[in-house]
C-alpha positions in Angstrom: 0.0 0.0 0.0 1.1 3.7 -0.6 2.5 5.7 2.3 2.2 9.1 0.1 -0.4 9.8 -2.0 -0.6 13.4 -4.0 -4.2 15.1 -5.5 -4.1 16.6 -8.5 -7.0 18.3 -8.2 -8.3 21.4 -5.8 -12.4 22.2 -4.0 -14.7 19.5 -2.4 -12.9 16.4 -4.9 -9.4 17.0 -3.2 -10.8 17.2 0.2 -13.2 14.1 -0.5 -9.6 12.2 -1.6 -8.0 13.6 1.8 -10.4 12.2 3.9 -10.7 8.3 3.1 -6.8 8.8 2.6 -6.3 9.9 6.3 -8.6 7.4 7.2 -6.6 4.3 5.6 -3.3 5.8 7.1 -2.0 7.7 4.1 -0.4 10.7 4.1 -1.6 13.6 1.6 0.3 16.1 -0.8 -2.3 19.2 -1.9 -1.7 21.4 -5.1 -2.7 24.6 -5.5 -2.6 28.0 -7.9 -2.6 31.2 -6.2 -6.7 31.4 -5.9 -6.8 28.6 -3.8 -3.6 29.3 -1.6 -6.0 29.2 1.4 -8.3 26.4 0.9 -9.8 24.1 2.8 -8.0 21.1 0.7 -4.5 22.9 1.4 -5.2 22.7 5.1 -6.3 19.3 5.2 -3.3 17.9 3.4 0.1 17.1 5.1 1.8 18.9 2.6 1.1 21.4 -0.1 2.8 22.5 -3.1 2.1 25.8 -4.9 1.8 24.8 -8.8 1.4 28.6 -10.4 -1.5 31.4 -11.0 -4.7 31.5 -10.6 -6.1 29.5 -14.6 -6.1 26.4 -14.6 -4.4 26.9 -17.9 -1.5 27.9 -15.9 -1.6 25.6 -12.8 -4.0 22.5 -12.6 -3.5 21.5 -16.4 0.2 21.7 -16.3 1.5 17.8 -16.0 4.7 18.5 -15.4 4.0 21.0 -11.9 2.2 17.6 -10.8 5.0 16.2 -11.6 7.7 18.0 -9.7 5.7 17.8 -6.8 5.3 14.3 -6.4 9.4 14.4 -6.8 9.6 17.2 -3.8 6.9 15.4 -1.7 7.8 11.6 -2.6 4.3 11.1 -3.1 4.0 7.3 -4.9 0.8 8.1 -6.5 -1.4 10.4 -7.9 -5.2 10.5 -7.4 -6.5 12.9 -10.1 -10.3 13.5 -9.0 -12.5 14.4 -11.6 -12.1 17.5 -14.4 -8.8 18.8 -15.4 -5.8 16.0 -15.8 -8.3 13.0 -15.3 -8.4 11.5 -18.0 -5.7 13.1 -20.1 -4.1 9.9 -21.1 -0.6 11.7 -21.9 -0.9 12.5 -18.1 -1.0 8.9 -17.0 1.7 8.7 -19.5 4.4 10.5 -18.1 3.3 9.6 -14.7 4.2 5.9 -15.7 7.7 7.0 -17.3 8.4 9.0 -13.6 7.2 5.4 -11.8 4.5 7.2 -10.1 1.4 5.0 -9.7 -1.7 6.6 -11.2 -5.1 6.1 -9.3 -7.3 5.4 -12.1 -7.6 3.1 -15.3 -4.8 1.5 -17.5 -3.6 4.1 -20.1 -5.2 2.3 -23.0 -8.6 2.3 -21.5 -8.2 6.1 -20.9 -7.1 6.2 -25.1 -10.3 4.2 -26.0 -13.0 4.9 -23.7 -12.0 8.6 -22.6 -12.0 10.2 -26.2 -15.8 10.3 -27.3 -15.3 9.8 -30.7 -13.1 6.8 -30.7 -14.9 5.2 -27.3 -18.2 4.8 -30.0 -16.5 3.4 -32.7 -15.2 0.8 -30.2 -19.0 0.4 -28.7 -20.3 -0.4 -32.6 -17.1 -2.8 -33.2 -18.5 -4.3 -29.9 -22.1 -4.6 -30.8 -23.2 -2.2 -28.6 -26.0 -0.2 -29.2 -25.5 3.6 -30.1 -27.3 6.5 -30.8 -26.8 7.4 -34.4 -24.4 10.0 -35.1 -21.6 10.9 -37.1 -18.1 9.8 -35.3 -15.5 11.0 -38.1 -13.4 14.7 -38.3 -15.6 17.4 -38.9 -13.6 19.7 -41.6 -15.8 22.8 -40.9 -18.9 24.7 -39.8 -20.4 23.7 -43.5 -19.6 19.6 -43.2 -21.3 20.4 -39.2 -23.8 21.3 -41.1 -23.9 18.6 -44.2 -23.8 16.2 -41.4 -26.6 17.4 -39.2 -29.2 17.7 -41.9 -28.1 14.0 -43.1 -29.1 12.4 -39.5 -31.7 15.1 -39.1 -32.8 17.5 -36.5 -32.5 17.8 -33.9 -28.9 17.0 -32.9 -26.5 17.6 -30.5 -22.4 19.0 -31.2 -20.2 17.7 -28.2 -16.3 18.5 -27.8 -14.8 15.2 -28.3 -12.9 15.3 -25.1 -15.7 17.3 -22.9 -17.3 16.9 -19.9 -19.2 18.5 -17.1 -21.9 19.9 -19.7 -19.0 21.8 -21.0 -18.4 22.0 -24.7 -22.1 20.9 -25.6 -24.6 22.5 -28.3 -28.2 21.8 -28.9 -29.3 22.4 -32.5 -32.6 22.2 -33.5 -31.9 23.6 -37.2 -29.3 24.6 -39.9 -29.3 28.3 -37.8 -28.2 26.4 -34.4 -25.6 24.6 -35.6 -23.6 27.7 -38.3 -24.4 29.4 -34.5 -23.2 27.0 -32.3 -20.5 24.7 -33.9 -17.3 27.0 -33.6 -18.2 27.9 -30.4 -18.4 24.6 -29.2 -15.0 23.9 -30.5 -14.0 26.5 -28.5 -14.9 25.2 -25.6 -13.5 22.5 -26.1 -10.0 24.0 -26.7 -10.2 26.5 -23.6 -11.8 23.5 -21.5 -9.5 20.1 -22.5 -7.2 21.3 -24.7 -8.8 19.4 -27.9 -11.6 21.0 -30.3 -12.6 18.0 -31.8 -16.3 17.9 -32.4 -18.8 14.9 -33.2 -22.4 15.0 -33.6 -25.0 12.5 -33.2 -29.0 12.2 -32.6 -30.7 13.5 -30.1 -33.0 11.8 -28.8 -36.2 13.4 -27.4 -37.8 12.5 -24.0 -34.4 10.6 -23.0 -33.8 9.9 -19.2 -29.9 10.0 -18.7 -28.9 6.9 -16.5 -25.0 5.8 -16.0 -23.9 2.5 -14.4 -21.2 2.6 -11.6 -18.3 0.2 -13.1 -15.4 -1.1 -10.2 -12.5 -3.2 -11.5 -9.4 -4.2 -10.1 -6.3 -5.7 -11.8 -6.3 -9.4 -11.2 -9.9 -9.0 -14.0 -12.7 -8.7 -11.9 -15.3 -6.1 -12.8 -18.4 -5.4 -11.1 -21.4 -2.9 -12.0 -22.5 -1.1 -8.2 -25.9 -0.7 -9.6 -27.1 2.8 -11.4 -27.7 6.6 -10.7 -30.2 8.0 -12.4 -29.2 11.9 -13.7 -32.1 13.3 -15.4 -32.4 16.5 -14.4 -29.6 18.4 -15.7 -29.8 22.2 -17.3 -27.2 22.9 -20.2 -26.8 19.5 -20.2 -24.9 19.6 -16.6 -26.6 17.8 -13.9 -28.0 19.5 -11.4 -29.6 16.5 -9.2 -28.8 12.8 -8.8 -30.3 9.9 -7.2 -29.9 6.3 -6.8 -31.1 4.1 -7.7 -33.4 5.2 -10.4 -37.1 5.3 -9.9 -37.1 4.0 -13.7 -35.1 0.7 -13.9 -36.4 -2.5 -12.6 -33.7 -5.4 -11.5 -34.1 -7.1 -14.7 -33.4 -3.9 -16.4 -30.5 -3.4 -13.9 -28.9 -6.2 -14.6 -29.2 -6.0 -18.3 -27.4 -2.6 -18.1 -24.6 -3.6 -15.6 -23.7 -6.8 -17.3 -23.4 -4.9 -20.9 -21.5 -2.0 -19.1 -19.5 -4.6 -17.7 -19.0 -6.2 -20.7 -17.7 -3.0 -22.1 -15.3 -2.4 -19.8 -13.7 -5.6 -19.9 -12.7 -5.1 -23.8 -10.5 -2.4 -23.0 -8.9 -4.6 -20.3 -10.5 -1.7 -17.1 -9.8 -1.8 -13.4 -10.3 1.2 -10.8 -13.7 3.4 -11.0 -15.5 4.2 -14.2 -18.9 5.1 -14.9 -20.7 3.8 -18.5 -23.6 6.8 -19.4 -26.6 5.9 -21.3 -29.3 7.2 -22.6 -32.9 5.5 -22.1 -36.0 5.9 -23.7 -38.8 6.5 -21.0 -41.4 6.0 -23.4 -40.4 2.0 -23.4 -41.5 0.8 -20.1 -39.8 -2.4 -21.1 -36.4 -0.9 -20.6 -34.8 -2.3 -23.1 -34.2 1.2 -25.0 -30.6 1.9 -23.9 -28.0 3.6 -25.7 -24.3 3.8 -24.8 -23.4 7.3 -24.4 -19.9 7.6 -23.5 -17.8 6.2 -20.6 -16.1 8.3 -17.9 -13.0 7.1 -16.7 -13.0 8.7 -13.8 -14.5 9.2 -10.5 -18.4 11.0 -11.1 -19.0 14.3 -9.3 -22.3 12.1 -8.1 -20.2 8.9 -6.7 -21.7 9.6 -3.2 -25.2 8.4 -4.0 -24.1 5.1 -5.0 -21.7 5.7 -2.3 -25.0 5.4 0.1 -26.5 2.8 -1.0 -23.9 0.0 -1.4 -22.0 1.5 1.3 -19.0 1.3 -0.5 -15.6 3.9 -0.5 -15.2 4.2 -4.2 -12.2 6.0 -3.5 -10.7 3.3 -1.1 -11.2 1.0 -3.4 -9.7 3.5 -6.4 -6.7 3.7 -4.5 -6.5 -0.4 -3.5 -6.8 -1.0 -6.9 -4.3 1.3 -7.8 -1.9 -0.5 -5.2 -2.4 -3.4 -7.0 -5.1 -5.1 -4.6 -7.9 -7.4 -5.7 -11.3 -6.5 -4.8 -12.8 -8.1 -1.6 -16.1 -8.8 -2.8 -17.9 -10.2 -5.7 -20.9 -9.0 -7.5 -23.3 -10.6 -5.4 -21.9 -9.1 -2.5 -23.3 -5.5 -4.0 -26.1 -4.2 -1.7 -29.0 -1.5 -2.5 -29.8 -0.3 0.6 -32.6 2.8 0.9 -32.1 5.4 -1.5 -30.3 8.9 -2.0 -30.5 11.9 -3.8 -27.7 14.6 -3.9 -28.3 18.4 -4.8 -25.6 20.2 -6.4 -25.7 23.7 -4.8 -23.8 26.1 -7.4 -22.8 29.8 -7.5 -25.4 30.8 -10.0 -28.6 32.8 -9.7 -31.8 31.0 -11.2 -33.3 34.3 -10.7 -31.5 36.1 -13.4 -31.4 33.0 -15.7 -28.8 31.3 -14.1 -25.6 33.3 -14.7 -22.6 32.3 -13.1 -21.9 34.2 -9.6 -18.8 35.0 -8.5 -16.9 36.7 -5.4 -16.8 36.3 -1.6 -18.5 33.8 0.6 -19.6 36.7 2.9 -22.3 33.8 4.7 -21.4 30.2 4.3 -23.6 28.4 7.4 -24.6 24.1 5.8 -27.0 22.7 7.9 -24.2 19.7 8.5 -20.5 20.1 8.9 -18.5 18.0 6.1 -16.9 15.2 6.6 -18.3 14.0 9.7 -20.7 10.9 10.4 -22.7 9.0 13.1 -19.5 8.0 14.9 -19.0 4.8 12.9 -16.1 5.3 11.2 -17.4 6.5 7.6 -19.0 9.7 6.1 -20.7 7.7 3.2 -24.2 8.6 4.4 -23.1 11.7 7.3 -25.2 12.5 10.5 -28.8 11.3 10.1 -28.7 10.6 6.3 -27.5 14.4 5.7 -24.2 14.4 4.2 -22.2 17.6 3.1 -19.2 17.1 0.5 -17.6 21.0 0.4 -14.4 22.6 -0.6 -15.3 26.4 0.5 -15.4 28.3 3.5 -16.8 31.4 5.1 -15.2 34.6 3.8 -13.2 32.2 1.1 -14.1 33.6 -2.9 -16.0 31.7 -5.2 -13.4 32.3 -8.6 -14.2 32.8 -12.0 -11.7 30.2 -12.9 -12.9 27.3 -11.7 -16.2 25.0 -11.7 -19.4 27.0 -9.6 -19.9 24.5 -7.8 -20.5 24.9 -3.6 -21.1 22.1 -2.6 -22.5 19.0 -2.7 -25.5 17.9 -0.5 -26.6 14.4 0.2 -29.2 12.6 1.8 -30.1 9.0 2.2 -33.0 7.4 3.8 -34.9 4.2 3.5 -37.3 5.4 0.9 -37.3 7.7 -2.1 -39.8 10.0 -0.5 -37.9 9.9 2.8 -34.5 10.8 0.9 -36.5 13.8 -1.0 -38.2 15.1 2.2 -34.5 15.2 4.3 -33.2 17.5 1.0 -36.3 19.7 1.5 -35.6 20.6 5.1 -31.4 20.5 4.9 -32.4 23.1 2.3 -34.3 25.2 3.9 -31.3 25.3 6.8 -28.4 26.1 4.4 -27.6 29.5 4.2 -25.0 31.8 1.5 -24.6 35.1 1.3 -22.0 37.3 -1.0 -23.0 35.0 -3.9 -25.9 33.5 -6.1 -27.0 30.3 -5.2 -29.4 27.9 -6.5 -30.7 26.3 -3.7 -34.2 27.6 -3.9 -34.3 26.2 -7.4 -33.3 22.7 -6.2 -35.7 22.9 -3.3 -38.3 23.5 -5.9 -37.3 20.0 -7.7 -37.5 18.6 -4.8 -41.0 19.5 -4.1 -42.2 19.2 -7.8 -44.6 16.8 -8.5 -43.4 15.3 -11.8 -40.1 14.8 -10.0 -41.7 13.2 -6.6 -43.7 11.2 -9.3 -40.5 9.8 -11.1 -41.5 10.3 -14.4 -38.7 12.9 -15.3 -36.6 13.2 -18.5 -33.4 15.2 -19.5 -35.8 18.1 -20.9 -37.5 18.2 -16.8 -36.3 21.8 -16.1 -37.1 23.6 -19.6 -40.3 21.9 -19.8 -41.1 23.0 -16.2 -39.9 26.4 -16.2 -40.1 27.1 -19.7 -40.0 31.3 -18.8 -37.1 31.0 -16.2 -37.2 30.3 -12.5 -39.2 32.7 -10.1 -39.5 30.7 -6.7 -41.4 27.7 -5.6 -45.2 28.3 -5.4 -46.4 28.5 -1.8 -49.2 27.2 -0.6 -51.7 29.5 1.1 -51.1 27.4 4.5 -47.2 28.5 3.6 -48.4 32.2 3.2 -50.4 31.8 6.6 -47.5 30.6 8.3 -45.0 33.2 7.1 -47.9 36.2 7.8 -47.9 34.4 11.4 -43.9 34.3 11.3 -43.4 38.0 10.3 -45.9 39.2 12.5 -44.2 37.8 15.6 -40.5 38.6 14.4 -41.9 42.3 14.4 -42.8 42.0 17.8 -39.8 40.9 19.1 -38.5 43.2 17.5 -40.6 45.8 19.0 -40.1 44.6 22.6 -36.5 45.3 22.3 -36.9 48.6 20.6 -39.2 49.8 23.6 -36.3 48.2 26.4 -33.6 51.1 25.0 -33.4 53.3 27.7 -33.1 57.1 27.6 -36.5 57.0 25.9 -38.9 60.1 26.6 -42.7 59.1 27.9 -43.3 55.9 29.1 -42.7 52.9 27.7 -45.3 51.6 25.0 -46.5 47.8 24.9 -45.2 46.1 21.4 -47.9 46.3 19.1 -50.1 42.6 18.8 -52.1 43.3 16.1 -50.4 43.5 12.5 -50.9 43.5 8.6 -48.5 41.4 7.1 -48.1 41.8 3.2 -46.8 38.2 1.9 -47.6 36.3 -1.3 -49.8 39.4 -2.7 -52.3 39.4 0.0 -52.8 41.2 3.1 -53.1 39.0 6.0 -54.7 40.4 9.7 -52.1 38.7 12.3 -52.9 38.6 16.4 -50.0 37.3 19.1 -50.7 36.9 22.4 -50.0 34.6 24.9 -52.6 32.1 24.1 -50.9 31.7 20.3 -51.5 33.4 16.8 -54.5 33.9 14.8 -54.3 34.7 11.2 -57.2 35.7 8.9 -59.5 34.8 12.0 -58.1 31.4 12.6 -56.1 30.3 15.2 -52.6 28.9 13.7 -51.1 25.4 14.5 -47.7 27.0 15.2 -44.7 27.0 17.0 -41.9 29.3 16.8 -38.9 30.6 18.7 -37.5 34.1 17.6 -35.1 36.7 19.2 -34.1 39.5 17.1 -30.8 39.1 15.6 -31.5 35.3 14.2 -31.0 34.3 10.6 -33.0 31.1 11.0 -36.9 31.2 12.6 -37.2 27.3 13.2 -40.8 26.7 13.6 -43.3 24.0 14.1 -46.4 24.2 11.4 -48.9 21.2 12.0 -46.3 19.3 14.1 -44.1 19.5 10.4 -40.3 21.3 10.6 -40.3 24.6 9.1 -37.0 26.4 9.4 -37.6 29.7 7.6 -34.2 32.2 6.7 -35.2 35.8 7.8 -33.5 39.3 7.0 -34.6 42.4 8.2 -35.7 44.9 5.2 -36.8 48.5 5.7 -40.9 47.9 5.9 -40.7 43.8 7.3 -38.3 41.0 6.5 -37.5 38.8 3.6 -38.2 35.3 4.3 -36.7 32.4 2.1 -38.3 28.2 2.8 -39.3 25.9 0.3 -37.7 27.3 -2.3 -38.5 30.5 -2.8 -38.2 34.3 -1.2 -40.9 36.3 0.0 -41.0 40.1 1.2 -43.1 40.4 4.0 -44.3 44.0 4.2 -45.3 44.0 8.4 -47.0 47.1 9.6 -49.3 47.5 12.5 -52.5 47.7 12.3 -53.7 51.1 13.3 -50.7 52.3 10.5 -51.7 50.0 8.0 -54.6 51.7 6.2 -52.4 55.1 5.7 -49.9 52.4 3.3 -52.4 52.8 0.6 -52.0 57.3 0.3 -47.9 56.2 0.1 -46.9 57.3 -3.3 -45.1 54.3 -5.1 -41.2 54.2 -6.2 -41.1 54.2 -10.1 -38.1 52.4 -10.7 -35.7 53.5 -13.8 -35.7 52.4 -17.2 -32.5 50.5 -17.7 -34.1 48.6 -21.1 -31.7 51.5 -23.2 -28.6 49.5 -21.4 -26.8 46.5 -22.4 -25.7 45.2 -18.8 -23.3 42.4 -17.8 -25.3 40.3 -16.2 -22.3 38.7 -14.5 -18.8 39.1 -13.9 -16.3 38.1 -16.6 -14.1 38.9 -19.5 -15.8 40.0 -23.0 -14.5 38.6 -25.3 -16.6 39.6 -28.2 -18.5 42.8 -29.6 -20.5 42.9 -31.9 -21.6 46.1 -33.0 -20.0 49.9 -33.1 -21.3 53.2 -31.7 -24.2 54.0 -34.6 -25.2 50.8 -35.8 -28.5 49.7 -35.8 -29.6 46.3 -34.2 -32.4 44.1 -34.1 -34.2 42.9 -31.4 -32.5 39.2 -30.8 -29.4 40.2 -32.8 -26.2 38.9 -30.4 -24.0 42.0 -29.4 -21.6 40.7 -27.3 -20.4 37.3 -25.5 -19.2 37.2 -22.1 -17.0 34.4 -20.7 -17.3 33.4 -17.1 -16.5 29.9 -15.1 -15.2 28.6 -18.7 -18.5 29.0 -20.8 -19.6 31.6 -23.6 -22.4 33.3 -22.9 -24.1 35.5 -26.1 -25.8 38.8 -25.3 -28.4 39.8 -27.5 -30.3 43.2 -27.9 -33.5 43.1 -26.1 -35.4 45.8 -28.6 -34.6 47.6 -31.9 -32.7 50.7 -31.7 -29.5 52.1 -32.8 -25.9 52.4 -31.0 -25.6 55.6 -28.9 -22.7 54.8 -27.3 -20.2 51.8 -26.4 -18.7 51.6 -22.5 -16.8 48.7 -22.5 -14.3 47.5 -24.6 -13.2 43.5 -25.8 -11.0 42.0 -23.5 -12.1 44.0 -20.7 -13.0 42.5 -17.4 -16.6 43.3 -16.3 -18.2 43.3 -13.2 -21.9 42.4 -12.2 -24.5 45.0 -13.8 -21.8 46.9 -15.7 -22.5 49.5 -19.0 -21.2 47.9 -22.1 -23.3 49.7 -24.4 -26.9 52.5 -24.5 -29.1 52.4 -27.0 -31.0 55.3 -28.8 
């Protein structure tokens, strides 16, 4: 076994690898650029060796910094994680000419299965079924296009070597893909260093579901049952479960012993995960499509993780070592099920741009890396599990993946699993940064998704106009009128208590109007409890001015409720979704409606960064005319391209921002007339 293992890798990933590492005895070398100098991976490590700047361009994806660390350190091996050198097989190359051990698969299998292109000619040599597409080198935006009309709309253009929902393009007609092909080779190059582009079928309605493969080097290879990943936007997935409410065990073992199958052709050991794409529509289950095989460890390992109660990475790095596996096939459990949220830096309420800059907040409703006390964190405290690489007052970076963290629960049932999400939710809280966790709270309670019947297409067919909160229910509304209402008076009661006061002291006002939900809602507190509308509420609920969290009781139900004072009440954020609760009392109430109400400007004249980044394209000059829809500019941020367009006809007045310049949130880069 190694005494000295070294990740090549930075965020939650590294720190995941740290942990089962310390735990089996082995010490830990940490890399890092000058963004992640203070890290929690750094500080987790034994060592840690600075590799260069902040891009990964410059740090991360150089092979021979990794390299010249393991020399300094002595580290025997090298655990790459998942993203940057992972499955670069000129990586595991030179790692093999230095005599350091690489904890992944044999280089060949990294050659056949980890290009795209190539990994699907061997699947069609192999008799595997694939979706049809065109595997060859595409000359040019005009054979993209030759190409795409000959399979036939729609399609999807992937980098050869991408990943991560990076590099992919939609294209529904000739228009998408003249629009979208070069820039998916672009991403490619700035992403993986390779802007090799294939395009197949896409197939509509498809449920995404991959099969964990496990193999060590003595030839044994076992499938660890599936993960269904369905709900993804931009093609990156956004929530994972396993096992999937979609495949039956006949189904399951159909899958895992052709995944398996697939694996062994290319002679595979360590963790690898086969993707496929199946039809929903065939209740069968016999409608499965190899997609593409990562050879790698999956952002999503911890659900399957959870349920067979196995250390993928343990055994990664056993394998690696050149130990066989301790169990066979049969051994494999499915135990309960779990379902992991992936909680980004992005704002779903500005259409999900990428958010960068401090963690100003950063409160999880578990600490990482912890458990019940028995020795593993594959399932945390209670079923709750938190994989994180960030920390209060770190920076989120524009360089790097978006992604927080990682939250997992498991319970014995699907609903159970769901439920634990909903409330660890509600208890998480960021500030400095977007965040999506309202959005994933609202998956969580959708019905189509507590139903199972979900496809890759969930989130644009279920928020076809963008995300704007979870609905509440008017028993929700009634509880956060109640919850308002007696935050105020708290809040009152200490107002009255500062002395030096002239007159006497006044009693906090019991009677309110809380504005919530669009309504107006009459709220009473006294001693005896709270009545809303007229009815007494089935609530309890603790509250001393200066919380963040309000936990309540609402029917003998958990309601934790995140509350921030505003000028005229508080805002409120549960269940997915934020609510301004205008709180007035009620003898002051009626005068609201002579208030005369704040016009806000007219910014539509402005073409506005909606995030921070670099632009790297401009479209137009001071004095052209545009159409509404015509692209004007592209902003890059957190590796992808994102087009600007205008949002009305009108001509250039005036340009404030030139190409190449970094831009902050809400910046000028051009006014129309």
């Amino acid at each position: 076994m190694f005494t000295k293992i070294l990740i090549a890798n930075r965020g939650e990933i590294a720190c995941r690898v740290i942990r089962t590492a310390k735990k089996m005895g082995i010490a830990t070398v940490a890399v890092y650029s000058d963004a992640d100098a203070r890290s929690p991976h750094v500080l987790m490590a034994d060592e840690a060796v600075h590799i260069g700047p902040a891009p990964a361009a410059e740090s991360y994806l150089i092979a021979d910094k990794i390299i010249a660390a393991c020399k300094a350190t002595g580290a025997e091996a090298v655990h790459p994680g998942y993203g940057f050198l992972s499955e670069r097989t000129s990586f595991a190359q030179v790692l093999a000419y230095n005599g350091i051990a690489f904890i992944g698969p044999p280089i060949n299998a990294i050659a056949a299965m980890g290009d795209k292109i190539e990994s699907k000619k061997l699947a069609l040599k192999a008799g595997v079924n694939v979706v049809p597409g065109f595997v060859g080198e595409i000359e040019n935006t005009e054979h993209a296009v030759e190409i795409a009309n000959g399979i036939g709309y729609p399609v999807m253009m992937k980098a050869s070597a991408g990943g991560g929902g990076k590099g992919m393009r939609l294209a529904y007609s000739e228009a998408d893909v003249r629009e979208g092909f070069e820039a998916t080779k672009r991403e490619g190059l700035a992403s993986f260093g390779d802007d090799r582009v294939f395009i197949e079928k896409f197939i509509l309605n498809p449920r995404h579901i991959e099969i964990q493969i496990l193999g060590d080097q003595q030839g044994n290879i076992l499938y660890l049952n599936e993960r269904e990943c369905s709900i993804q936007r931009r093609h990156q997935k956004v929530v994972e479960e396993a096992p999937s409410p979609f495949v039956t065990p006949k189904m399951r073992q159909a899958m895992g012993e052709q995944c398996v199958a697939l694996a062994r052709a290319v002679g595979y050991y360590s963790a690898g995960t086969v993707e496929l794409i199946v039809s929903g529509a065939d209740p069968t289950g016999e409608s499965f499509y190899f997609l593409e095989m990562n050879t790698r460890l999956q952002v999503e390992h911890p659900v399957t993780e959870c349920i067979t109660g196995i250390d993928l990475v343990e055994q990664m790095i056993r394998v690696a070592a050149g130990e066989s596996l301790g169990f066979a096939q049969a051994d494999v459990k499915l135990e309960g099920w779990a379902v992991e949220n992936r909680v980004y830096a992005e704002d779903p309420y500005r259409g999900f741009l990428p958010s960068t800059g401090r963690l100003v907040r950063y409160n999880p409703p578990e600490k990482s890396w912890v458990d019940d006390g028995d020795g593993n964190s594959r399932r945390g405290v209670g079923g709750v599990r938190l994989d994180e690489g960030v920390y209060e007052g770190g920076e989120v970076s524009r360089f790097y993946d978006p992604m927080i963290a990682k939250l997992i629960t498991w319970a014995p049932t699907r609903m159970e699993a769901i439920d634990k999400q909903i409330t660890a939710l509600d208890s998480f809280e960021i500030e400095g940064v977007g965040h999506n966790i309202d959005f994933v709270s609202a998956i969580m309670q959708h019905p189509r998704f507590r139903s199972g019947e979900i496809t890759t297409g969930f989130i644009a067919e279920e928020y076809p106009e963008g995300f704007h909160g979870a609905p509440a229910s008017s028993e929700l509304l009634r509880a956060l009128a109640a919850v308002a209402a007696f935050a105020a008076t708290a809040e009152a009661d200490r107002a009255r208590r500062v002395d030096g006061q002239l007159g006497k002291r006044l009693q906090p006002p019991a009677d309110w109007q809380v504005h919530v939900g669009g309504a107006d809602h009459e709220v009473s507190i006294s001693p005896d409890g709270i009545v809303v509308d007229g009815d007494e509420l089935d609530v309890e609920l603790e509250y001393t001015p200066g919380d963040r969290i309000v936990y309540a009781n609402l029917n003998d139900a958990p309601l934790a409720v995140r509350i921030l004072r505003t000028r005229a009440g508080f805002k409120l954020t549960t269940r997915g979704a934020s609510h301004i609760a205008r709180v007035l009392p009620a003898h002051v109430a009626p005068l609201s409606a002579h208030m005369i109400e704040k016009i806000p400007p007219d910014l539509s004249r402005f073409l506005l960064s909606p995030m921070p980044g670099l632009l790297t394209a401009l479209h137009v000059g001071a004095g052209d005319k545009v159409e509404a829809g015509q692209p004007l500019a592209v902003i890059e941020a957190m590796k992808m391209e994102n087009i600007l367009r205008a949002g009305k006809t009108g001509t250039v007045k005036s340009i404030s921002a030139a190409q190449g310049e970094s831009l902050s949130v809400d910046q000028i880069i051009l006014e129309l007339d």
